[in-house]
Rosetta silent file (secondary structure, phi, psi, omega in degrees, C-alpha in Angstrom):
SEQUENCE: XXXXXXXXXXXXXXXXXXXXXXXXXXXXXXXXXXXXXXXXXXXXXXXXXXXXXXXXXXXXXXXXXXXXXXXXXXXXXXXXXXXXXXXXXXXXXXXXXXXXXXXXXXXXXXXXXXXXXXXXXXXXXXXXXXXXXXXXXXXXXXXXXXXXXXXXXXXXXXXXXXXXXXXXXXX
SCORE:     score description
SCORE:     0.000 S_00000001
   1 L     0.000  147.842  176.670  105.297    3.475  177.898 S_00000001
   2 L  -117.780  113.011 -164.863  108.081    5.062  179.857 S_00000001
   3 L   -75.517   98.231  167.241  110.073    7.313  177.497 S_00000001
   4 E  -104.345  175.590 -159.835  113.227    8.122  179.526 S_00000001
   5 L   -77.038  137.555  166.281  115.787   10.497  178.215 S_00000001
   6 L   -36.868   -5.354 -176.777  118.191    9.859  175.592 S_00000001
   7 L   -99.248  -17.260 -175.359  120.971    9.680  177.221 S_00000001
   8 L   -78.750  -32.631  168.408  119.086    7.025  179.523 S_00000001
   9 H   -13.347  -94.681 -178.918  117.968    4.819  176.515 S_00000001
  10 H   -33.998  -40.599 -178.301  121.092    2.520  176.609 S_00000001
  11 H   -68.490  -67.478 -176.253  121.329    2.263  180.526 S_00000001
  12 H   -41.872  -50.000 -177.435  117.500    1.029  180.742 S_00000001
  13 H   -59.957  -20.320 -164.765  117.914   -1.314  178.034 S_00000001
  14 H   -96.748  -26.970 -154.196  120.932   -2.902  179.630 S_00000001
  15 H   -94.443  -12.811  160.766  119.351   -2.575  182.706 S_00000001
  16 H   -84.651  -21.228  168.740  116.276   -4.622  181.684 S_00000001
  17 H   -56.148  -44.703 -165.436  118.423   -7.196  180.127 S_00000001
  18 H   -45.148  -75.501  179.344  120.203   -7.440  183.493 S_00000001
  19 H   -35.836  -59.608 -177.018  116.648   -8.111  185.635 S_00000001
  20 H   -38.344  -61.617  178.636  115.764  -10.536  183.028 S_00000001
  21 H   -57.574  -47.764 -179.827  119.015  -12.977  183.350 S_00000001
  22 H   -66.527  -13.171 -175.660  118.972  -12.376  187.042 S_00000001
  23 H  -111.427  -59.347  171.237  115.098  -13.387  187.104 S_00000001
  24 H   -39.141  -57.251  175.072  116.071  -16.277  184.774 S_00000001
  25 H   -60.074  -38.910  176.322  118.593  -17.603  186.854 S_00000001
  26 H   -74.744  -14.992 -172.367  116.476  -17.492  190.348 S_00000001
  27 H  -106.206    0.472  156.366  114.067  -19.375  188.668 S_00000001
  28 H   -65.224  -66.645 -170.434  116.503  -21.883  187.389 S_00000001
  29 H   -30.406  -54.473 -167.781  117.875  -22.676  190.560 S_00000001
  30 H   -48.516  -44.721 -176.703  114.142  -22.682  192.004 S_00000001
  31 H   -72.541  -35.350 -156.415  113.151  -25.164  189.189 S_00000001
  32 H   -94.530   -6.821  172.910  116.476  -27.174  189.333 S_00000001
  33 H   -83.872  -31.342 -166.314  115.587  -27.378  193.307 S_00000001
  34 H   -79.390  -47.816 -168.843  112.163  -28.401  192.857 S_00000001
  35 H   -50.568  -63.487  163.056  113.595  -31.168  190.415 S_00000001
  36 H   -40.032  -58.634  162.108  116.029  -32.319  192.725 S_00000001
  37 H   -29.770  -61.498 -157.713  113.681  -32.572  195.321 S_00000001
  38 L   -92.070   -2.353  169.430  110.886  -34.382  193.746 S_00000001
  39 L  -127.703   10.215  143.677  114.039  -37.296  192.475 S_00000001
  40 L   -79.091  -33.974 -152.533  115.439  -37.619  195.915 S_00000001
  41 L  -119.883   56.014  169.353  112.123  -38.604  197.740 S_00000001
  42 L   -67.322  -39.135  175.671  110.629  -41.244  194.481 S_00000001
  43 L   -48.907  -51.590  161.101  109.556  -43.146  197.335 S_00000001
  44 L  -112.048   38.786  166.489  107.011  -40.971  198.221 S_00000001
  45 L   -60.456  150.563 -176.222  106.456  -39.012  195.671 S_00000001
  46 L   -70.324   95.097  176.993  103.637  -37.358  194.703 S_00000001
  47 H   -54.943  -30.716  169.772  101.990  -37.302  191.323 S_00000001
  48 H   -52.677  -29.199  177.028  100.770  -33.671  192.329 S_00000001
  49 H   -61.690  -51.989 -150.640  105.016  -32.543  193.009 S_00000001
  50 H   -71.116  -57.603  152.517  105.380  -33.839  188.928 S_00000001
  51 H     6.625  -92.527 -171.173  102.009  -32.010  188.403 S_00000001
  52 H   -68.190  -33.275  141.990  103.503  -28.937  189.681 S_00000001
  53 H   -48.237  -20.428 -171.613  107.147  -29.328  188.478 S_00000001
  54 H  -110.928  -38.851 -179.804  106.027  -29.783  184.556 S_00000001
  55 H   -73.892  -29.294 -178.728  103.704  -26.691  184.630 S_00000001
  56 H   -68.779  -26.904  169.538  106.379  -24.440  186.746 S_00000001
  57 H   -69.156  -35.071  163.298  108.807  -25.493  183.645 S_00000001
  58 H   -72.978  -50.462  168.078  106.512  -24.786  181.105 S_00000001
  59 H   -45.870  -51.034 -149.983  105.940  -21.213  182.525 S_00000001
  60 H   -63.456  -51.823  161.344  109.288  -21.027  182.985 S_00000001
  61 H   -86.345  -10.437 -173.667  110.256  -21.618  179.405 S_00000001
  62 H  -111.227  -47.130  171.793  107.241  -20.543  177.484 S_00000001
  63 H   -62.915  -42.645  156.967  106.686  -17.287  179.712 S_00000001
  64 H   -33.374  -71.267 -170.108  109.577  -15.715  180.326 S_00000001
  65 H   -59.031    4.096 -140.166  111.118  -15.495  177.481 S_00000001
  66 H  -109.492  -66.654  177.761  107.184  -13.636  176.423 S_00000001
  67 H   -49.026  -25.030 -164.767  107.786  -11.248  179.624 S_00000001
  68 H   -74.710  -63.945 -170.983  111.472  -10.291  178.363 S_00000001
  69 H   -26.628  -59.989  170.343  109.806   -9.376  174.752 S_00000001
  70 H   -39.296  -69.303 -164.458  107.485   -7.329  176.366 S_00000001
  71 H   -61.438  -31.041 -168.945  109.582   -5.217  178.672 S_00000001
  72 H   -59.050  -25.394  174.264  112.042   -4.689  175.958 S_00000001
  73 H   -86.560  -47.717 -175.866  109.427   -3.147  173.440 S_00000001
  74 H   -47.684  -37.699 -143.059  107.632   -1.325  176.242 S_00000001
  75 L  -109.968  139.429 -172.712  110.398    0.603  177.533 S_00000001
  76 L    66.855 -150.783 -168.168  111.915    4.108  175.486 S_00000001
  77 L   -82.391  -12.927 -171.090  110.721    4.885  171.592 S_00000001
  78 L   102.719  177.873  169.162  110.897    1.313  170.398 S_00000001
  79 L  -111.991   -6.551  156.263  112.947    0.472  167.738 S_00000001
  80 L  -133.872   64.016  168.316  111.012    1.768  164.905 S_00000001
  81 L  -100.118 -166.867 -178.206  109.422    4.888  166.408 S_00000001
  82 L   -65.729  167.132 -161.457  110.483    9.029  165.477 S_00000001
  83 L   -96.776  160.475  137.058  113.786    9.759  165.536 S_00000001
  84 L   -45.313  142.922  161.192  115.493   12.601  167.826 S_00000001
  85 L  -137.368  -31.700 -173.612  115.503   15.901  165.975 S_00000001
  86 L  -178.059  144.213 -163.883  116.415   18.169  168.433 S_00000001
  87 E  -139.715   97.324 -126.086  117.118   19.070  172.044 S_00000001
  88 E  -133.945  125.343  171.784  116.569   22.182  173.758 S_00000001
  89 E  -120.790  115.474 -164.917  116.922   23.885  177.073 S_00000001
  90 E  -118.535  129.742  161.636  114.876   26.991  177.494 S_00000001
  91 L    54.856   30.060 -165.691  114.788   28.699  181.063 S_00000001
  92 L    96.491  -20.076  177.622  115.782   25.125  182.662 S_00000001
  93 E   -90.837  106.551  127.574  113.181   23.023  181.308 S_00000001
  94 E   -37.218  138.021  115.563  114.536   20.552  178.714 S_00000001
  95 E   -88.616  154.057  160.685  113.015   19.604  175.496 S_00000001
  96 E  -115.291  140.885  141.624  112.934   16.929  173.044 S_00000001
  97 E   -61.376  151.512  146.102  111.867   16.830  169.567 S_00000001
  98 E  -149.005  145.940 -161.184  111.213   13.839  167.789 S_00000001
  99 E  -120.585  148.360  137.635  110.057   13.683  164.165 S_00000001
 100 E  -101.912   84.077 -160.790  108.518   10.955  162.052 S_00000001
 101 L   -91.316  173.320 -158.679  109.476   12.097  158.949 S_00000001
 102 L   -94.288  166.822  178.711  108.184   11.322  155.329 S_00000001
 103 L  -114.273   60.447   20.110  109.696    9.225  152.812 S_00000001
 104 L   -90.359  125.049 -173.140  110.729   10.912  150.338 S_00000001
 105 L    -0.972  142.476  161.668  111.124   14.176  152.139 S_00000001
 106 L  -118.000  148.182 -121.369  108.570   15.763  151.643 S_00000001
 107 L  -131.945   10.221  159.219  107.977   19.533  149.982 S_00000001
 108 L  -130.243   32.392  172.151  104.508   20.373  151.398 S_00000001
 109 L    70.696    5.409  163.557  105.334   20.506  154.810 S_00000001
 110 L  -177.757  155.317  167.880  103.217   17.254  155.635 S_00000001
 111 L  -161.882  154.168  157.805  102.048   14.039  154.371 S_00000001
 112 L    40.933  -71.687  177.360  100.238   11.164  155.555 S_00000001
 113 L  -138.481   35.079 -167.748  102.080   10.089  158.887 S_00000001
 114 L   -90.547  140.514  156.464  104.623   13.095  159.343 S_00000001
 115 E  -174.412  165.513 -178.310  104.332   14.071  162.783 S_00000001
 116 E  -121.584  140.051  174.919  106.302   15.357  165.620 S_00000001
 117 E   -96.859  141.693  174.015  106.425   14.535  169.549 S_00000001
 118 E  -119.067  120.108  132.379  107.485   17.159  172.072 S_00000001
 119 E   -95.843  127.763 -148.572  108.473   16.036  175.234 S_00000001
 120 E  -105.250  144.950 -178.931  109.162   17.859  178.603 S_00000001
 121 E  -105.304  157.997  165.633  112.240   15.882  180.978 S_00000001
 122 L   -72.581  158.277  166.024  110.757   15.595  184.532 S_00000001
 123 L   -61.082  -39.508 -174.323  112.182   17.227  186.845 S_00000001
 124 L  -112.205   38.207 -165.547  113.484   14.571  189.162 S_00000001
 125 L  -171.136  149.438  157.969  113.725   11.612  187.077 S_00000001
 126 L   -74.983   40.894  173.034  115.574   10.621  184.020 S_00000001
 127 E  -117.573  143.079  173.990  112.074   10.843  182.051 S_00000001
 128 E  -117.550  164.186  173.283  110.049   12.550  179.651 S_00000001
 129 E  -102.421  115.806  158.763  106.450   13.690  179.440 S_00000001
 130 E   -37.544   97.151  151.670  104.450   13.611  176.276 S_00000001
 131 E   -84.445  -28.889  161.714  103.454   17.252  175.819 S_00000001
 132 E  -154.544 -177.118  173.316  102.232   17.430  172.581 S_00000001
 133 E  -157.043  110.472 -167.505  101.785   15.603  169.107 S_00000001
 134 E  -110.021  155.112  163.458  102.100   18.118  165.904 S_00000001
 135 L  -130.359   25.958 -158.241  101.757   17.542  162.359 S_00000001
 136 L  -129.476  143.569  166.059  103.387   20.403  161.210 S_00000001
 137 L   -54.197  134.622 -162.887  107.534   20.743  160.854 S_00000001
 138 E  -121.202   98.119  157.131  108.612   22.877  164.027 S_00000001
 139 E   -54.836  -69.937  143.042  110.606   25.823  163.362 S_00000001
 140 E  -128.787  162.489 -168.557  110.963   26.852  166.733 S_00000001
 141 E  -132.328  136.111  176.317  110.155   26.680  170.322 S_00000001
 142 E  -165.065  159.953 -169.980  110.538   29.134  173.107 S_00000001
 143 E  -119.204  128.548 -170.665  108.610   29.539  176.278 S_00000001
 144 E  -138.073  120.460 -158.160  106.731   32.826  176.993 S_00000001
 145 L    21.835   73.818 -169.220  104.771   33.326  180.623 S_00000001
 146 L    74.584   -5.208  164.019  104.705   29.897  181.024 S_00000001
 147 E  -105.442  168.427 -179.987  103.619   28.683  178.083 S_00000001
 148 E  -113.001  101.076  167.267  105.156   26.463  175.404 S_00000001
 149 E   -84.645  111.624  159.812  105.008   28.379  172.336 S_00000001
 150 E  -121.348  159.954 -141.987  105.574   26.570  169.042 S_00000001
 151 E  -102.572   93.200  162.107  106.468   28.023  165.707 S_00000001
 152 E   -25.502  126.979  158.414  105.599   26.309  162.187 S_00000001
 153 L   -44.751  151.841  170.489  109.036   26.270  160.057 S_00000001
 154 H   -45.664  -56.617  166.670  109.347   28.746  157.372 S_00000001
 155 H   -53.383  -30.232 -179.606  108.201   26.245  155.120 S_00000001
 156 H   -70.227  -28.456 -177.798  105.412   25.171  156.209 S_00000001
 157 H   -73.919  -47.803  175.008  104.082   28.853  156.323 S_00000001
 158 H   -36.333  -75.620  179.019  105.058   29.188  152.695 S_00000001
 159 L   -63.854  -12.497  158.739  103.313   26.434  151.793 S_00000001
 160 L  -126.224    8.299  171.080  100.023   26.689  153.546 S_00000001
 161 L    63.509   15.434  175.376   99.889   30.621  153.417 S_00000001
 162 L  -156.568  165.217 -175.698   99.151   31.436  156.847 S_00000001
 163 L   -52.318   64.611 -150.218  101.098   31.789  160.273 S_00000001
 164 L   -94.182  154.342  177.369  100.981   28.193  162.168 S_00000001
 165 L  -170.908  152.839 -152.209  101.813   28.697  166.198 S_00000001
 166 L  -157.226   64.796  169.048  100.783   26.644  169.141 S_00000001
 167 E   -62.795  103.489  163.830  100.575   27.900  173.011 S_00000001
 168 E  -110.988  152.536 -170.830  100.415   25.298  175.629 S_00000001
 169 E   -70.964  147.512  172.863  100.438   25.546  179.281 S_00000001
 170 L   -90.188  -15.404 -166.485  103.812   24.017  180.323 S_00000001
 171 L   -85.339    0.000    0.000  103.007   22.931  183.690 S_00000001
């Protein structure tokens, strides 16, 4: 999947809508050409042209719309992935949070399918990188010689009686 930055969400999506209608439309013409074609010249037509004109319409109409579906899910968090939670620029490097949080909040710091994504933006690109996947609420983050340190919330410490932290390389 390519997870580009929130503020890029909205542009990609519009901008895969775009390709689609513009790749729908060359392949109308192409089909309404082929059509044309093959009912100018009945005299010597081909059963192999109608052959080849009723499967390029069937692709045309059964595939497409298959291909749009596709890019449209592939591209960002989805539409029912984690949320945003927070967005942080430490020493030049964005991060993102994003949480999948419980139903009804939940008061022991985790349950079932709580979890959080950290992502790093590339440098040159309006993208992020999958850096980690947590299952613990994330108090804070701060980067110390290069690493990506993160901090279990107060609660969570409370609640499982010990200290949670997490060092990763960042590069």
């Amino acid at each position: 999947l390519i997870n580009y930055i929130p503020t890029w969400e909205i542009i990609a999506g519009i901008t895969i809508v775009s390709l689609f209608f513009i790749t729908a439309i060359i392949w109308l013409i192409f089909l309404i050409n082929l059509w044309t074609n093959n009912a100018k010249n009945r005299s010597a037509l081909k059963s192999m042209d109608w052959i080849k004109s009723i499967i390029l319409s069937i692709t045309m109409i059964g595939g497409v719309p298959i291909l749009f579906l596709i890019s449209i899910l592939s591209a960002g968090q989805g539409f029912m992935g984690p949320t945003l939670d927070k967005e942080i620029e430490i020493q030049g490097t964005k991060i993102f949070l994003y949480e999948n949080g419980c139903f009804p909040p939940d008061s022991s710091c985790e349950c079932n399918y709580y979890y959080s994504l950290i992502y790093i933006k590339n440098h040159y690109l309006p993208i992020m990188h999958l850096k980690t996947k947590i299952d613990f609420y994330v108090g804070d983050i701060q980067i110390n010689n290069g690493k990506l340190v993160i901090t279990a919330s107060e609660m969570c410490i409370k609640d499982r009686g010990k200290k949670l932290e997490l060092a990763l390389k960042l590069d």
